[in-house]
C-alpha positions, -999 to 999 in steps of 0.1 A, spaced: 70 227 -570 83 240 -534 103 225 -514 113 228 -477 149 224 -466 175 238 -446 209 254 -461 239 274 -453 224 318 -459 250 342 -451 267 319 -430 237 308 -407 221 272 -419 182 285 -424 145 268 -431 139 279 -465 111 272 -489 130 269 -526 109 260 -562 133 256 -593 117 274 -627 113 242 -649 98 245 -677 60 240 -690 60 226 -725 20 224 -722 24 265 -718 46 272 -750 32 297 -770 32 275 -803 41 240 -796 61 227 -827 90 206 -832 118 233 -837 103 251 -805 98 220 -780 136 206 -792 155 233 -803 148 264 -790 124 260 -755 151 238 -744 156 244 -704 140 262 -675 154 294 -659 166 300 -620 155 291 -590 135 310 -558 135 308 -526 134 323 -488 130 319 -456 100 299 -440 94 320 -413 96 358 -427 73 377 -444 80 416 -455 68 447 -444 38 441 -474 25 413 -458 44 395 -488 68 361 -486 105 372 -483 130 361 -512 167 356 -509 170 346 -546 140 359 -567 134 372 -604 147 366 -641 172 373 -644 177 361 -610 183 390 -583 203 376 -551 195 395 -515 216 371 -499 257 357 -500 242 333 -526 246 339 -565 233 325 -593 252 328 -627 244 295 -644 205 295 -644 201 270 -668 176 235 -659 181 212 -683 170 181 -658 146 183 -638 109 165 -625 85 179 -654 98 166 -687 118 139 -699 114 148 -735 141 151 -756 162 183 -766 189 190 -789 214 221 -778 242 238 -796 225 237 -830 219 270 -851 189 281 -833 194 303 -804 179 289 -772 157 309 -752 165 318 -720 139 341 -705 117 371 -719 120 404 -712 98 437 -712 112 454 -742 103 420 -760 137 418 -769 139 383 -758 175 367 -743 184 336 -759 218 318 -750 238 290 -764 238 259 -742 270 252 -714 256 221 -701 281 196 -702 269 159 -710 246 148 -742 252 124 -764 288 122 -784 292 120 -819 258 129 -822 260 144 -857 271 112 -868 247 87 -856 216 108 -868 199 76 -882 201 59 -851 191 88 -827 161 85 -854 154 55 -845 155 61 -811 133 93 -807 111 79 -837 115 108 -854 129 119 -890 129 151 -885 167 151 -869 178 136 -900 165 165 -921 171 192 -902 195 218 -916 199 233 -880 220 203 -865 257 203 -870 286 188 -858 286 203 -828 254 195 -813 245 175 -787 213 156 -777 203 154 -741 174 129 -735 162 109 -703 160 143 -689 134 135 -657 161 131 -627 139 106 -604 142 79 -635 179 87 -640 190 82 -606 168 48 -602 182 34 -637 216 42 -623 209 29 -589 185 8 -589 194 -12 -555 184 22 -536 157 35 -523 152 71 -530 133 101 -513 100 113 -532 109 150 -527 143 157 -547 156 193 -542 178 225 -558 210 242 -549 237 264 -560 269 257 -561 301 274 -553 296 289 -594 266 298 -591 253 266 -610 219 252 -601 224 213 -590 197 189 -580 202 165 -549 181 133 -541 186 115 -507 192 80 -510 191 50 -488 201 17 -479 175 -8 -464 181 -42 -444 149 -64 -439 166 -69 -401 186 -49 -384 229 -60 -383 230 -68 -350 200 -87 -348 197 -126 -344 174 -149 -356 153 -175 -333 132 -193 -334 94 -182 -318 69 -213 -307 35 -201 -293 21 -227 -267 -16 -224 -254 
């Protein structure tokens, strides 16, 4: 999904037309329950550039483009990972025994990485009965992959998260990616406050006559 927004490129702020790379579970190449939870677990990068320029090929300009992601700009990224996002809000379990995958490459020798997201639920090793419960699943309970250092990251879709946790704003429709000063990917969602009547307004009374 593309996005328009302006941000800071080599030190000028510039129109720019950015898509993070969530990923499709309805495109896995064998849709199971070690694939869709354990090892397809996040999406990969981000792309954008700018609005208005187009190269020599008559082809859309990139500053950030590729997998591994290749930077043509004063902007790097070196945390790739999406583990929130718009597209799923299924539930994933990291650090476990499987190797996550990260992105394929041409010799087929796939890269797989081992999750750095902070957050997921503590302790999760321990409450496997009532995560069961939960994702109404038994499969966590019998799994041999999970171990104490796992961690299970669920209501993953960042427009509910943000309305469960605020629920007394109104938020915009089109939520957006950048990179921050580590070269992490972070979503942002403008948010507003709304007043029937404006602060300085005053109420009176209105009779119509004929």
């Amino acid at each position: 999904m593309w996005t328009t927004t302006a941000i800071l490129v080599n030190g000028q702020y510039t129109q720019v037309m950015l898509s993070p790379r969530e990923l499709s579970y309805a495109d896995l190449p064998s849709r199971n329950w070690i694939n869709e939870r354990l090892i397809f677990t996040h999406g990969n990068g981000i792309t954008f550039g700018p609005v208005s320029r187009i190269s020599k090929e008559g082809l859309p300009e990139f500053f950030v483009k590729d997998i591994p992601a290749v930077s043509l700009a004063d902007i790097k990224v070196t945390r790739p990972e999406i583990y929130f996002g718009e597209l799923s809000n299924e539930y994933v379990i990291v650090k476990t025994r499987v190797p996550e995958f990260s992105y394929p490459t041409a010799t087929r020798q796939h890269q797989y990485d081992v999750c750095r997201q902070r957050g997921g639920a503590p302790e999760f090793a321990a409450q496997k009965s009532a995560v069961c419960r939960l994702v109404q699943t038994e499969k966590i309970l019998l799994s041999s992959d999970i171990t104490r250092e796992s961690r299970i990251i669920y209501n993953r879709n960042i427009n509910e998260r943000v309305r469960a946790i605020a629920p007394f704003l109104r938020f915009d429709g089109d939520p957006y990616m950048v990179v921050d000063d580590k070269g992490g990917l972070k979503w942002i969602i403008d948010a507003y406050t709304i007043r029937i009547v404006s602060p300085i307004q005053n109420r009176s009374r209105v009779v119509s006559t004929i």
